[in-house]
TIDOKE-989683 format. One record per residue: residue number from 1; residue in three letters; x, y, z negated of N, C-alpha, C in turn. Coordinates in steps of 0.2 Angstrom, whole numbers, padded with zeros to 4 digits. Example, Ala and Ser with C-alpha at 12.3 -4.5 7.8 and 13.67 -1.06 7.14 Angstrom:
residues 2
- 1/Ala/0066/-0028/-0039/0062/-0022/-0039/0066/-0016/-0039
- 2/Ser/0064/-0011/-0035/0068/-0005/-0036/0064/0000/-0039
END
This chain:
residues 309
- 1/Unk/0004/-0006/0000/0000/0000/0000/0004/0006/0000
- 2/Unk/0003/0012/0004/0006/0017/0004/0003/0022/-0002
- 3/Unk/0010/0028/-0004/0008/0033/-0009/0008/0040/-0005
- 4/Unk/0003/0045/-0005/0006/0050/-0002/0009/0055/-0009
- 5/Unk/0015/0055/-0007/0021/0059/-0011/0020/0067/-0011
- 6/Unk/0019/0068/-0005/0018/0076/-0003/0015/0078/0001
- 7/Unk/0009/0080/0002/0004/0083/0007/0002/0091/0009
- 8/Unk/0000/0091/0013/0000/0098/0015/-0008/0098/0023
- 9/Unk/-0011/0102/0021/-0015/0103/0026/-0017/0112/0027
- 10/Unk/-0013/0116/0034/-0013/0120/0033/-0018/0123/0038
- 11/Unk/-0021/0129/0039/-0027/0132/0043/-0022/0135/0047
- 12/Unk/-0024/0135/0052/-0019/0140/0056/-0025/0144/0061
- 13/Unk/-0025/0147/0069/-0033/0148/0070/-0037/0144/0073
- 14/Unk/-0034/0139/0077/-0041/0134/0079/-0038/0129/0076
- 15/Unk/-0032/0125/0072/-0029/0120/0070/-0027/0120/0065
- 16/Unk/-0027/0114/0062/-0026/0112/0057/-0017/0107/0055
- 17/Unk/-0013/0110/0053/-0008/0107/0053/-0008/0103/0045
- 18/Unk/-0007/0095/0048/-0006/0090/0040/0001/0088/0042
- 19/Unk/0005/0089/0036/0011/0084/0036/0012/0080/0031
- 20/Unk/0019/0078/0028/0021/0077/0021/0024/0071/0023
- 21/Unk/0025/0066/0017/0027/0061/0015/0025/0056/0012
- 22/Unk/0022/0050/0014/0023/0044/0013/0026/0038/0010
- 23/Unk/0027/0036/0003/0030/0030/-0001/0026/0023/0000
- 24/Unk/0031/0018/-0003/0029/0012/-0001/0023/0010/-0008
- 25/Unk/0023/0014/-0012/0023/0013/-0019/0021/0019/-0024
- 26/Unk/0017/0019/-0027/0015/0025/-0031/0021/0027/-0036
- 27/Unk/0021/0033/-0039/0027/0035/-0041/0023/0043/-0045
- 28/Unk/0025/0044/-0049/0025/0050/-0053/0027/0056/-0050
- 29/Unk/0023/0060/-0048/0026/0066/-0045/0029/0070/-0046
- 30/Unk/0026/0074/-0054/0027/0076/-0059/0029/0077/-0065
- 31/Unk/0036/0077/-0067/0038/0075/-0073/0040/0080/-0076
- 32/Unk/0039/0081/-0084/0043/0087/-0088/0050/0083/-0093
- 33/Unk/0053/0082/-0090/0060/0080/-0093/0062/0084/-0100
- 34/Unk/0062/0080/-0106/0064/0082/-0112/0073/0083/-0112
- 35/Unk/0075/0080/-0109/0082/0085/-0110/0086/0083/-0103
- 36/Unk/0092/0086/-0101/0095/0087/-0096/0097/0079/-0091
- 37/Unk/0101/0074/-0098/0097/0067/-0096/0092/0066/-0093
- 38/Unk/0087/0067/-0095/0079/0063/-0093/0078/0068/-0086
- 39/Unk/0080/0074/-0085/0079/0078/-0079/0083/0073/-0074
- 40/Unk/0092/0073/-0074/0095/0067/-0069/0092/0062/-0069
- 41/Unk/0088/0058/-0074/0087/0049/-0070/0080/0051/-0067
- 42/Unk/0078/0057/-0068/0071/0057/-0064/0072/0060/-0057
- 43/Unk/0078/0065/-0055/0081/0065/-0047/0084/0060/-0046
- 44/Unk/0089/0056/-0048/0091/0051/-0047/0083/0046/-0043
- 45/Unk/0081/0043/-0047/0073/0038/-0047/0072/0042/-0041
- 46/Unk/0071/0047/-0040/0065/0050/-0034/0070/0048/-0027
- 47/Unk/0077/0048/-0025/0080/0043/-0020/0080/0036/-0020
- 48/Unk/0077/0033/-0028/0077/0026/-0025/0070/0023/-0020
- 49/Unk/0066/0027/-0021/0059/0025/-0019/0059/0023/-0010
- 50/Unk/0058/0019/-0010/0055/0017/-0001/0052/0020/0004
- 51/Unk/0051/0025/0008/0047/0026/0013/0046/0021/0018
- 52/Unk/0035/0024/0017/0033/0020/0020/0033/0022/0028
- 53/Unk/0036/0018/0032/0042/0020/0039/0034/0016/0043
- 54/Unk/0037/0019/0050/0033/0017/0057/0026/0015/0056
- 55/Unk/0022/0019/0050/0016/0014/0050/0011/0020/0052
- 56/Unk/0006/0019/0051/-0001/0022/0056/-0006/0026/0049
- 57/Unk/-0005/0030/0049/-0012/0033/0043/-0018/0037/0046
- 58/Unk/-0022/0035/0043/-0031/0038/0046/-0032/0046/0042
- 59/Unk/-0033/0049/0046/-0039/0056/0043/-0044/0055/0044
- 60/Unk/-0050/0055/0040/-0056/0054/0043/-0059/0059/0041
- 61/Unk/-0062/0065/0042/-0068/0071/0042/-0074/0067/0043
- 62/Unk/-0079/0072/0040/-0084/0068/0043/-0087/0066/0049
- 63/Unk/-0082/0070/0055/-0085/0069/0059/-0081/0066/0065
- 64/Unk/-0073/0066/0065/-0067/0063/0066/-0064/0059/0062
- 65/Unk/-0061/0054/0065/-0056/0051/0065/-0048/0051/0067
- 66/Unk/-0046/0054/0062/-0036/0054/0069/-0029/0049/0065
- 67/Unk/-0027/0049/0070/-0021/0045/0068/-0015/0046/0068
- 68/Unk/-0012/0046/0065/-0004/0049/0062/0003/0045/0061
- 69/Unk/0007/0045/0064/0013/0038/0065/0017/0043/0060
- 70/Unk/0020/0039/0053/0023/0040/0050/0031/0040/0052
- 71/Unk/0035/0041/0053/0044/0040/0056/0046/0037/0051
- 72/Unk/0052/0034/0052/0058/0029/0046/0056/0032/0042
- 73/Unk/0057/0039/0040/0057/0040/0035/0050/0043/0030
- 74/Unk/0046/0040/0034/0038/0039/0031/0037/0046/0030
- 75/Unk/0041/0051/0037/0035/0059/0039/0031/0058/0042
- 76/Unk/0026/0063/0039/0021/0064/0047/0022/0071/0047
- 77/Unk/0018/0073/0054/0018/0079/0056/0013/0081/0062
- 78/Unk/0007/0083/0062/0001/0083/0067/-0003/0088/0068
- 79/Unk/-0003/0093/0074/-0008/0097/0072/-0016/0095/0075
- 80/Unk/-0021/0094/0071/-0027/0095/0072/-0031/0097/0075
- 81/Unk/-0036/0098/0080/-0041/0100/0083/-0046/0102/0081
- 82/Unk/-0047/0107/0075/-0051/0106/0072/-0047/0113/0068
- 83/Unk/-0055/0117/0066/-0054/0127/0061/-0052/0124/0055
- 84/Unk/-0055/0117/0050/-0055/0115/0045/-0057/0107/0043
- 85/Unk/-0054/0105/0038/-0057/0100/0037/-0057/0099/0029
- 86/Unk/-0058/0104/0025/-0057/0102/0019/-0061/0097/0017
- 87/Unk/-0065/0093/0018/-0067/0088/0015/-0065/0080/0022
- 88/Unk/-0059/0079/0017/-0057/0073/0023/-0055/0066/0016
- 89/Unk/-0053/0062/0021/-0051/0057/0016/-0046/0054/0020
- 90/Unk/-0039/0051/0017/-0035/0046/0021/-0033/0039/0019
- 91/Unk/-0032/0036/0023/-0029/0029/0024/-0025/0027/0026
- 92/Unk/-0022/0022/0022/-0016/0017/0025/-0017/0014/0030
- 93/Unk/-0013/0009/0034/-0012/0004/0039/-0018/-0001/0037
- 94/Unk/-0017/-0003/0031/-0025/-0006/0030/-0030/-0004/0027
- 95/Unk/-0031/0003/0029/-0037/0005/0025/-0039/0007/0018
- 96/Unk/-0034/0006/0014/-0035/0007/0008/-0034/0016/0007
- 97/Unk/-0037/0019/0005/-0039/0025/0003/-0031/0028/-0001
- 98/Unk/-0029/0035/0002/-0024/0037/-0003/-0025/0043/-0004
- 99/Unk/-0027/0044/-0011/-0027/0051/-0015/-0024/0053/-0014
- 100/Unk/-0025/0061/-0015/-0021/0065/-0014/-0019/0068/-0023
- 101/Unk/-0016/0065/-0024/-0016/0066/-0032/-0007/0072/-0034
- 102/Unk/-0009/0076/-0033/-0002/0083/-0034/-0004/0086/-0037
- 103/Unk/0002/0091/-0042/-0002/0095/-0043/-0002/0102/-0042
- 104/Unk/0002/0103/-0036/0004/0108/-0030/-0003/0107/-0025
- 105/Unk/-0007/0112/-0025/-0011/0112/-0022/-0010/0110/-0014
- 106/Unk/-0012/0108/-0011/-0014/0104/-0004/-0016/0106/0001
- 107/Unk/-0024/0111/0000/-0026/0114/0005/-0024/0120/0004
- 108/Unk/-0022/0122/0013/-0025/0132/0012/-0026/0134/0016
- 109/Unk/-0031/0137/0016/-0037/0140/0022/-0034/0147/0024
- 110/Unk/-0037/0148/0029/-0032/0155/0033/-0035/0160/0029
- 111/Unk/-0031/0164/0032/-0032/0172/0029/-0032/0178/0031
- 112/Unk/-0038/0181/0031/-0041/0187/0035/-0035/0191/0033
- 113/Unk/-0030/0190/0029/-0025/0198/0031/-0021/0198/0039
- 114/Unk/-0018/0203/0041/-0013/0203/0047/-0009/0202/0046
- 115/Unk/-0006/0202/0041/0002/0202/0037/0002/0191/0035
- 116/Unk/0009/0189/0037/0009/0185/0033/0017/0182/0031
- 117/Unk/0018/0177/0025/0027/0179/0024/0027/0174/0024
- 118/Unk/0034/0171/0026/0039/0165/0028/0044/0164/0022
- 119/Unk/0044/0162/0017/0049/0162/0015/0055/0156/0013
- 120/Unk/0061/0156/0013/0066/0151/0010/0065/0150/0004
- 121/Unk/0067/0146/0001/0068/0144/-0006/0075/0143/-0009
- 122/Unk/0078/0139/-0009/0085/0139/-0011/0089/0148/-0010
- 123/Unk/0091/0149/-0016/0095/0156/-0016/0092/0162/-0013
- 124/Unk/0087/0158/-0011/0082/0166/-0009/0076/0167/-0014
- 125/Unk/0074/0162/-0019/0069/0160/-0023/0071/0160/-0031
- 126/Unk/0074/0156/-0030/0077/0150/-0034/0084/0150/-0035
- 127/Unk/0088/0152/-0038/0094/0152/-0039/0096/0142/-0038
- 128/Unk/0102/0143/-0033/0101/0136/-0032/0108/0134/-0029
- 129/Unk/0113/0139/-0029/0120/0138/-0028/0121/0133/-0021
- 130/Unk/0118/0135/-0015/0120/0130/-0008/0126/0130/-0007
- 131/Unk/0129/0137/-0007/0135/0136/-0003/0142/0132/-0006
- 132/Unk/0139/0130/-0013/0143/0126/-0016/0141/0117/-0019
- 133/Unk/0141/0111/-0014/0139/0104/-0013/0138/0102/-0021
- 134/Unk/0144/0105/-0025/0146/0101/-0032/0141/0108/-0036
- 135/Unk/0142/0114/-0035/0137/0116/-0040/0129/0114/-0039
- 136/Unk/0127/0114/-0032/0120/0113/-0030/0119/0106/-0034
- 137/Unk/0122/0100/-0033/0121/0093/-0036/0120/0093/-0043
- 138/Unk/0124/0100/-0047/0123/0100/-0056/0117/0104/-0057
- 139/Unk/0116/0108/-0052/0108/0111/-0054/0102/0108/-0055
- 140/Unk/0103/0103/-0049/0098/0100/-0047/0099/0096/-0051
- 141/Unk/0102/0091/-0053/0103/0085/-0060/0102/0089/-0066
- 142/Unk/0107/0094/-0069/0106/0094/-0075/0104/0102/-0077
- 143/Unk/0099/0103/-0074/0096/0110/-0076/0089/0109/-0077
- 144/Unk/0086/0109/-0078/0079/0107/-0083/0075/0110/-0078
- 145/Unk/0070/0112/-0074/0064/0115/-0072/0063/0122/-0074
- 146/Unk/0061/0122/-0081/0060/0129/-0085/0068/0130/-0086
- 147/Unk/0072/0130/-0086/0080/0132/-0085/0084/0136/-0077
- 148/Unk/0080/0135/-0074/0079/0135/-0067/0079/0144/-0066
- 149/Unk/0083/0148/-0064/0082/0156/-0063/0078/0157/-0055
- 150/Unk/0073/0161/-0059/0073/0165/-0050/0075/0172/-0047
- 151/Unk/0076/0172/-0043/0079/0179/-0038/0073/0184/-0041
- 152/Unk/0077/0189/-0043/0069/0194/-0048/0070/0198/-0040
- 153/Unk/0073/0201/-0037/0071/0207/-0031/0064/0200/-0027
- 154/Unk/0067/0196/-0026/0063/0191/-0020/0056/0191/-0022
- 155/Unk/0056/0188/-0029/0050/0186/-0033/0046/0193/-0034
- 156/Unk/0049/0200/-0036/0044/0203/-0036/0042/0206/-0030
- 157/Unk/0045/0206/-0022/0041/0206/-0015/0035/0200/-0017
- 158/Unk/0037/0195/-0019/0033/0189/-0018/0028/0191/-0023
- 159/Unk/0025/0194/-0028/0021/0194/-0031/0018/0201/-0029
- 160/Unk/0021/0204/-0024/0018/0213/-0020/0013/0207/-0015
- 161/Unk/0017/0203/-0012/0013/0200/-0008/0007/0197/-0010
- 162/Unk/0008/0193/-0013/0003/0189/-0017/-0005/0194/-0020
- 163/Unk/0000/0198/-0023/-0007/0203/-0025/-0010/0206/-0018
- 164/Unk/-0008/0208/-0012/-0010/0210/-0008/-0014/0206/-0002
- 165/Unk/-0015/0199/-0004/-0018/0195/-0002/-0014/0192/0006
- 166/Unk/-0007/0193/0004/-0004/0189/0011/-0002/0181/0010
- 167/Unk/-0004/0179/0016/-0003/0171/0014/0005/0169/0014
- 168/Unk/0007/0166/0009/0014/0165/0007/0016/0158/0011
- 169/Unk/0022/0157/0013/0023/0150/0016/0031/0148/0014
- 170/Unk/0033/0143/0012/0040/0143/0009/0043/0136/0014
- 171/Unk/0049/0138/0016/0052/0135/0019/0058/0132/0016
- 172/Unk/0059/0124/0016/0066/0123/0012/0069/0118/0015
- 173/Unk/0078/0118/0016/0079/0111/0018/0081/0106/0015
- 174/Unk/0078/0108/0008/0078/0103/0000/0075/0098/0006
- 175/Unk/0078/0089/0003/0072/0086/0005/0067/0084/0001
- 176/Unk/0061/0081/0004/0055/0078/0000/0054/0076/-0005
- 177/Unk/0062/0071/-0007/0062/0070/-0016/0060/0074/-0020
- 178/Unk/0063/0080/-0018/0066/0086/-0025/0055/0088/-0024
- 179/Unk/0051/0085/-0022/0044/0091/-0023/0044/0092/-0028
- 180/Unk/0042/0085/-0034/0041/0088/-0043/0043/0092/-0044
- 181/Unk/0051/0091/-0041/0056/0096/-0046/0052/0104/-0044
- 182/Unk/0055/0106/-0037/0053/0110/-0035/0047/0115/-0040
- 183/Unk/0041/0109/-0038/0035/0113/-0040/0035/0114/-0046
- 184/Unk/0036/0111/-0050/0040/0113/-0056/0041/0119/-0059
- 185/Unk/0049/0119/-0054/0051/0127/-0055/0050/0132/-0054
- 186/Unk/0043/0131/-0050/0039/0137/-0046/0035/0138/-0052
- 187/Unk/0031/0132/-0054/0026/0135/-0060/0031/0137/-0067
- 188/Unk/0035/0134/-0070/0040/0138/-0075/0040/0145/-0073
- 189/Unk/0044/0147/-0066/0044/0155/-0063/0037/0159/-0062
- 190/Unk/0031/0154/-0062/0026/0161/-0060/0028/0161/-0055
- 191/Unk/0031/0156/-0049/0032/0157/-0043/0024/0161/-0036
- 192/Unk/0024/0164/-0034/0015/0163/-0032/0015/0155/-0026
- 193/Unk/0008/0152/-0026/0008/0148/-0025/0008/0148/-0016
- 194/Unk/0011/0142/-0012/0010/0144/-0004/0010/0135/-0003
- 195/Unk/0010/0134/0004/0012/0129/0008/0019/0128/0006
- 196/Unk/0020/0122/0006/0029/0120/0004/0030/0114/0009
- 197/Unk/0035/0117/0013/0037/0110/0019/0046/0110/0017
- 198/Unk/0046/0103/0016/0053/0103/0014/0054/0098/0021
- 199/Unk/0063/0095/0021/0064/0092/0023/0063/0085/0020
- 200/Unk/0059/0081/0027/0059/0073/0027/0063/0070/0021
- 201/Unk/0060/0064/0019/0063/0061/0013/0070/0058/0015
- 202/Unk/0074/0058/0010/0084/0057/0013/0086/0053/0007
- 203/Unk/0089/0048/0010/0094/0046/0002/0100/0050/-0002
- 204/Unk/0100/0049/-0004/0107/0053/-0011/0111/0057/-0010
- 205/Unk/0116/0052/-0003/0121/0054/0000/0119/0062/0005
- 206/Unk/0115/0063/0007/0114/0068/0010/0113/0077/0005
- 207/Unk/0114/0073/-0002/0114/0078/-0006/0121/0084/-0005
- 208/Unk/0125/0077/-0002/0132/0081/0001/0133/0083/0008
- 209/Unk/0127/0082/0011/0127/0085/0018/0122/0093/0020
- 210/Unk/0129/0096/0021/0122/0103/0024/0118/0103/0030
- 211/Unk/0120/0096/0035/0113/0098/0042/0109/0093/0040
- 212/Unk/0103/0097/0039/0098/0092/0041/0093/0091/0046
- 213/Unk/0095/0095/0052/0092/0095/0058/0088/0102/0056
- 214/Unk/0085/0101/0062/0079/0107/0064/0073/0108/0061
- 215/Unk/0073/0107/0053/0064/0107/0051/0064/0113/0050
- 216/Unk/0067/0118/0049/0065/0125/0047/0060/0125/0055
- 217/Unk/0065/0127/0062/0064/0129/0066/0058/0126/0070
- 218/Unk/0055/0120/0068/0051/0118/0069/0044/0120/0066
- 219/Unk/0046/0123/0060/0038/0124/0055/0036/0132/0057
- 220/Unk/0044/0136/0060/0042/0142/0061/0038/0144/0067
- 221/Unk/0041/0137/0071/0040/0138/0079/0033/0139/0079
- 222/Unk/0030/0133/0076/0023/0131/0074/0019/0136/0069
- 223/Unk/0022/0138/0065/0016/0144/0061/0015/0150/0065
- 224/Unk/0022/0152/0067/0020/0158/0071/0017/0157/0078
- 225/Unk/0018/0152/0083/0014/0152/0088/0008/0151/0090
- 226/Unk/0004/0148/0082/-0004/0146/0081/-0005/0150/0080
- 227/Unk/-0002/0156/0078/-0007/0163/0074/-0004/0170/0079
- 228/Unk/-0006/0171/0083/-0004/0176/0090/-0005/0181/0088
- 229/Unk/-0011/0181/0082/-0014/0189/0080/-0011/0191/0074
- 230/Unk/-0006/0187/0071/-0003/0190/0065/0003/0192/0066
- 231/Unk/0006/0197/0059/0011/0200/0060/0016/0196/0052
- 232/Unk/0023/0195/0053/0026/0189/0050/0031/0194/0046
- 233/Unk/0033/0193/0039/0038/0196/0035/0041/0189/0033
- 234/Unk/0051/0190/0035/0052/0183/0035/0057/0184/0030
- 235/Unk/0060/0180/0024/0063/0180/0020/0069/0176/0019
- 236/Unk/0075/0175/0018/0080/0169/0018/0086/0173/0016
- 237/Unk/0092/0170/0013/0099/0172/0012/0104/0169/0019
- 238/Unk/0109/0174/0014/0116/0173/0020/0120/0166/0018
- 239/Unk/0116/0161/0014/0122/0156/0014/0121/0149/0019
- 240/Unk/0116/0147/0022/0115/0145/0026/0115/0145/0031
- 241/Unk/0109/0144/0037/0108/0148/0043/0103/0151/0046
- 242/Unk/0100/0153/0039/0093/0158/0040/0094/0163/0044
- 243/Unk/0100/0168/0044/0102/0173/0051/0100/0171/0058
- 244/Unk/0103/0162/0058/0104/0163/0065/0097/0160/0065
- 245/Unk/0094/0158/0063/0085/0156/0064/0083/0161/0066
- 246/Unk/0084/0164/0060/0076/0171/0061/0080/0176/0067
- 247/Unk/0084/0178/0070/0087/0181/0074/0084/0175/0081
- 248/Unk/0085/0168/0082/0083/0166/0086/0073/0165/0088
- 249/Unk/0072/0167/0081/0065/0166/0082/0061/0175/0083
- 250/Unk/0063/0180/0081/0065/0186/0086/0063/0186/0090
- 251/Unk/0069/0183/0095/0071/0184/0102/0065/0180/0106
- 252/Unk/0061/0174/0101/0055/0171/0103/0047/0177/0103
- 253/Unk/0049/0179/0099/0040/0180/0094/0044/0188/0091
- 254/Unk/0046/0191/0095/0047/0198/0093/0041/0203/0092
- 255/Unk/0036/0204/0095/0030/0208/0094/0027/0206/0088
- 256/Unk/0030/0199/0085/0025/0197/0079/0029/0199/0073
- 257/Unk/0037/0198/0073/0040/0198/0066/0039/0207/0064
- 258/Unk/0038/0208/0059/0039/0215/0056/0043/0217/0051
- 259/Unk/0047/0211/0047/0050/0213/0044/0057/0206/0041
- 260/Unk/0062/0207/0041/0067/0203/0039/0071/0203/0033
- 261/Unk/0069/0200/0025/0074/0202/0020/0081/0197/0021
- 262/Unk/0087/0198/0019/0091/0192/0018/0094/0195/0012
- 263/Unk/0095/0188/0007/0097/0190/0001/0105/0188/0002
- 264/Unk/0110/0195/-0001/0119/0195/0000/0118/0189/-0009
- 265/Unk/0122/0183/-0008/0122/0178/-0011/0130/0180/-0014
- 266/Unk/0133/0183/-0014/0140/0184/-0018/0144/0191/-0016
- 267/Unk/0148/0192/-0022/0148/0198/-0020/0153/0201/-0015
- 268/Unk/0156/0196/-0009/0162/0199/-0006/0156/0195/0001
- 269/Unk/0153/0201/0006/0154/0196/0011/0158/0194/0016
- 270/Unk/0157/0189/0018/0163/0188/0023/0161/0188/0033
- 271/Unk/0168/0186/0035/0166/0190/0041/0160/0185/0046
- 272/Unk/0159/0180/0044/0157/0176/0050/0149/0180/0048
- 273/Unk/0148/0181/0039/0140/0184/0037/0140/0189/0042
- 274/Unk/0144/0195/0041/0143/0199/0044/0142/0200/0051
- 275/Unk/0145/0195/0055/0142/0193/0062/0135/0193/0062
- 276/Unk/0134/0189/0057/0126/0186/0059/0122/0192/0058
- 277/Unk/0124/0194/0052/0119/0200/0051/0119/0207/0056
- 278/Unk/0126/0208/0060/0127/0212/0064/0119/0208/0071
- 279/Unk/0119/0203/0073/0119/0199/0077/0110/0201/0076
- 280/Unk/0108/0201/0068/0100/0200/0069/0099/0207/0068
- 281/Unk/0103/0211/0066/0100/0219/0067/0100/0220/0075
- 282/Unk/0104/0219/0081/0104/0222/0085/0098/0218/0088
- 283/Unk/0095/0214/0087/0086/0212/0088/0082/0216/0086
- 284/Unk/0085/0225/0084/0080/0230/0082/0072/0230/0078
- 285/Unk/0073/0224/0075/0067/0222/0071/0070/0224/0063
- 286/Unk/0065/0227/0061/0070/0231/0053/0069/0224/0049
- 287/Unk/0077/0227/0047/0079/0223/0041/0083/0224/0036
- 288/Unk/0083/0219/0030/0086/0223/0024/0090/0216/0022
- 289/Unk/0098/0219/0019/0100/0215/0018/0102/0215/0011
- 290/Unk/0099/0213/0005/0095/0216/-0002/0102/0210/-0007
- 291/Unk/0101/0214/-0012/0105/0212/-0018/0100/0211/-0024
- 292/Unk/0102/0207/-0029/0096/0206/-0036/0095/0210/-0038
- 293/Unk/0100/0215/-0040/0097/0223/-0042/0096/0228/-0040
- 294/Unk/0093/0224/-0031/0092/0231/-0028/0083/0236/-0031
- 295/Unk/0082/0241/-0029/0076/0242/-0031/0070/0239/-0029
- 296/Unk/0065/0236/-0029/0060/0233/-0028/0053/0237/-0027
- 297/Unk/0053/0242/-0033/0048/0246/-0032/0048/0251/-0026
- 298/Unk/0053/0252/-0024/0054/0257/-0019/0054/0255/-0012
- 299/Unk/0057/0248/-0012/0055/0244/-0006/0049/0241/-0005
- 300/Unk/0045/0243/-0010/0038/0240/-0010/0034/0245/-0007
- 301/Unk/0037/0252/-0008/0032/0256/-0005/0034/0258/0003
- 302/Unk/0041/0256/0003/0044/0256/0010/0040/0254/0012
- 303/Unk/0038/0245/0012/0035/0240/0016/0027/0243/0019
- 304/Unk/0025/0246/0013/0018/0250/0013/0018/0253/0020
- 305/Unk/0021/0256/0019/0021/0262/0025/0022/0259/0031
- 306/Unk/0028/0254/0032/0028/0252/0037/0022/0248/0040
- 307/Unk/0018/0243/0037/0014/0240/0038/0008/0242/0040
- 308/Unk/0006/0251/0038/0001/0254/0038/0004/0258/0046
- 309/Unk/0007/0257/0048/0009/0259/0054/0006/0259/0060
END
């Protein structure tokens, strides 16, 4: 019997995007680890578990049926034909009914504003040390959930927006293990709450690997190209390759982006950043290349303006 581990059904305007991941085996989503121990054997566990690979799952609306092939690594990924389906049910390969049991909410239905944000999570969210394999790996093991810092400039845009009613979307190329963790540290943070698309479930070893293919550019391809009539505020740091993304998705969907933060991740930048960042300004899309103690209220009123434009 299959688990679904992490689900998402998202409204976009005529379609419906469902993703997530599939286990072989029910598993605990959600755990609150009593000390820094019980936090590791609980990232540890979330690598052993099996994905359920090449199999077949049902959506069933009341009035559809669709079918979903799960990859090795027991992803899916399918847009829908269909404004909505919030009353759906799904199935395994034989039928057996799987709950949606998270406690990261699942559905989210569109939203009348014009405005909508994209944002990263590691080191743009969530202090989370990428650029360094051996820090990232101790955070993630021996840092507790509510231990977990977040980016105060990011989070207070992220809570301008939230009050403002724009729809939040967080991108990450954490994989699918870390979701408890993750959601976790969102609710500890008061993080506001969005769509979370990670990377496909991975073994351990990839904890020390930084490519993990193209799922960013793929979610971005897909949000922004199903919503023609929105306008996109897109959020990430300089330690990865968020420049060269959002710079290349610019050059795609420029009439849409309206705004670009990148969070400077240490204090000396270096040259190859500076390329990138020269590289996404000269796409003449405004952008900011922001520090934790830049001023937030003042860019909050900047954004105002511009948006009111």
């Amino acid at each position: 019997m299959a688990f679904l581990w992490h689900f998402t059904a998202l409204e976009l305007n005529d379609k419906v995007l469902v993703t997530g991941t599939t286990l072989k085996n029910e598993t605990r989503i959600d755990k609150y680890p009593k000390s820094i121990f019980g936090n590791a054997w609980n990232v540890l566990s979330s690598y052993r578990k099996k994905a359920y690979k090449n199999k077949t799952i049902t959506i069933e609306t009341d009035d559809q049926t669709y079918t979903v092939k799960t990859s090795k690594k027991g992803y899916f990924f399918k847009l829908l034909p269909e404004k909505t389906i919030e009353d759906f049910t799904v199935f395994d390969s034989d039928h057996q009914e799987l709950p949606v049991n998270q406690y990261h909410p699942h559905y989210f239905k569109k939203s009348s504003s014009p405005v909508e944000v994209i944002s990263d999570i590691d080191d743009t969210v969530i202090h989370s040390h990428t650029a360094s394999a051996l820090k990232r790996i101790y955070s993630i093991l021996f840092k507790r959930p509510k231990k977990r810092k977040k980016v105060l400039f990011t989070n207070a845009l992220l809570d301008f927006f939230n009050e403002s009613k724009y729809r939040i979307f967080y991108l990450s190329k954490s994989e699918s293990n870390l979701f408890g963790l993750i959601t976790a540290i969102f609710r500890y943070n008061e993080v506001p709450v969005g769509p979370l698309f990670l990377t496909p479930y991975q073994r351990f070893k990839t904890l020390f690997k930084p490519k993990k293919g193209k799922h960013k550019l793929d979610f971005l391809n897909c949000i922004i190209s199903n919503q023609p009539d929105k306008k996109f505020i897109l959020i990430g740091d300089d330690t990865q390759k968020d420049m060269d993304i959002y710079t290349e998705i610019v050059e795609r969907y420029k009439t849409q982006i309206l705004k670009i933060y990148i969070r400077q991740t240490s204090f000396f930048v270096n040259q190859a950043q500076t390329e990138k960042w020269e590289a996404l300004k000269e796409t003449g899309i405004a952008c900011m290349y922001f520090q934790d103690d830049d001023d937030s209220d003042l860019e909050q009123k900047k954004l105002t303006q511009l948006i009111n434009i």
